[in-house]
Wavefront OBJ file of the C-alpha trace (Angstrom):
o trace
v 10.808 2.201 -6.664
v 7.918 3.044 -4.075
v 8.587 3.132 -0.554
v 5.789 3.353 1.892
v 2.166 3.563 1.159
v 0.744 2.883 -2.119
v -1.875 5.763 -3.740
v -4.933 3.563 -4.615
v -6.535 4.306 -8.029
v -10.196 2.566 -9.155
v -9.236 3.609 -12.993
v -6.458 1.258 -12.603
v -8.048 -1.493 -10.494
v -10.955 -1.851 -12.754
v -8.765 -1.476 -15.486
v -6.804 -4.049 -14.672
v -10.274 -6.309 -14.141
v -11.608 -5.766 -17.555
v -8.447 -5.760 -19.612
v -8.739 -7.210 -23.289
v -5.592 -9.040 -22.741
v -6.316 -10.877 -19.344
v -10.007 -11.769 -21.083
v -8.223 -13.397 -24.141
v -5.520 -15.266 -21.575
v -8.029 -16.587 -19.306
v -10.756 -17.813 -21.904
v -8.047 -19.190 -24.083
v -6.980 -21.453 -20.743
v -3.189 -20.010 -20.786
v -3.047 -19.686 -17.387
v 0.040 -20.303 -15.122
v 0.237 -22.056 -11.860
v 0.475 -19.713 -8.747
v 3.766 -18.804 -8.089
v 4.972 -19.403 -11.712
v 5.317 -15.752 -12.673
v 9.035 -15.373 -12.974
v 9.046 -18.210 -15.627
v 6.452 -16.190 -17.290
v 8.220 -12.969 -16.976
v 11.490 -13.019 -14.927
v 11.977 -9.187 -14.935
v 8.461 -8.502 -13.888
v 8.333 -10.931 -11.579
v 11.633 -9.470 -10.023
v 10.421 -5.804 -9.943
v 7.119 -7.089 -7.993
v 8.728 -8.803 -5.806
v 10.602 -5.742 -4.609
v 7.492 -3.499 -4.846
v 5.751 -5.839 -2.792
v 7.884 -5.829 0.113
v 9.060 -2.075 0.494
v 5.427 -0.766 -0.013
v 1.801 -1.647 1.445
v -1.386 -0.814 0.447
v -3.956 1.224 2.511
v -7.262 -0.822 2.150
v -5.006 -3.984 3.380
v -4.190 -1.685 6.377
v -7.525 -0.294 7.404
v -8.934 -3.382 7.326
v -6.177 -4.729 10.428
v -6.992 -1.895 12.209
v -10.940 -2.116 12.109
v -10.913 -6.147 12.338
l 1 2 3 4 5 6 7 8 9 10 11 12 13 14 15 16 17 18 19 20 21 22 23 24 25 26 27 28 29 30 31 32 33 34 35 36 37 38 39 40 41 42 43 44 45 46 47 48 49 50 51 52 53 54 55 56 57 58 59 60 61 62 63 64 65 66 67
């Protein structure tokens, strides 16, 4: 589990954007409520939850500082 600050990466971010699998889900209209991931996925949903709390991201931290 990270602790601290998380190491951005654009492969991943625009990976994650462009994905064949999130295209399909979306046009298809399979889409889950907010806050309905751990029906979805329970062990997922557990591990982000954790991940979440014990680690923050840098952009989300520059941007307090310079508001």
């Amino acid at each position: 589990m990270k602790f601290g600050i998380r190491t951005p990466s654009l492969k991943k971010r625009i990976s994650a954007r462009t994905s064949l699998k999130r295209q399909i889900v979306h046009r298809a209209g399979l889409k889950m409520p907010r806050g309905y991931g751990w029906l979805r996925n329970p062990k997922k949903y557990a591990y982000n939850k954790v991940y979440n709390r014990t680690s923050f991201d840098i952009f989300k931290l520059l941007k307090k500082l310079f508001k």
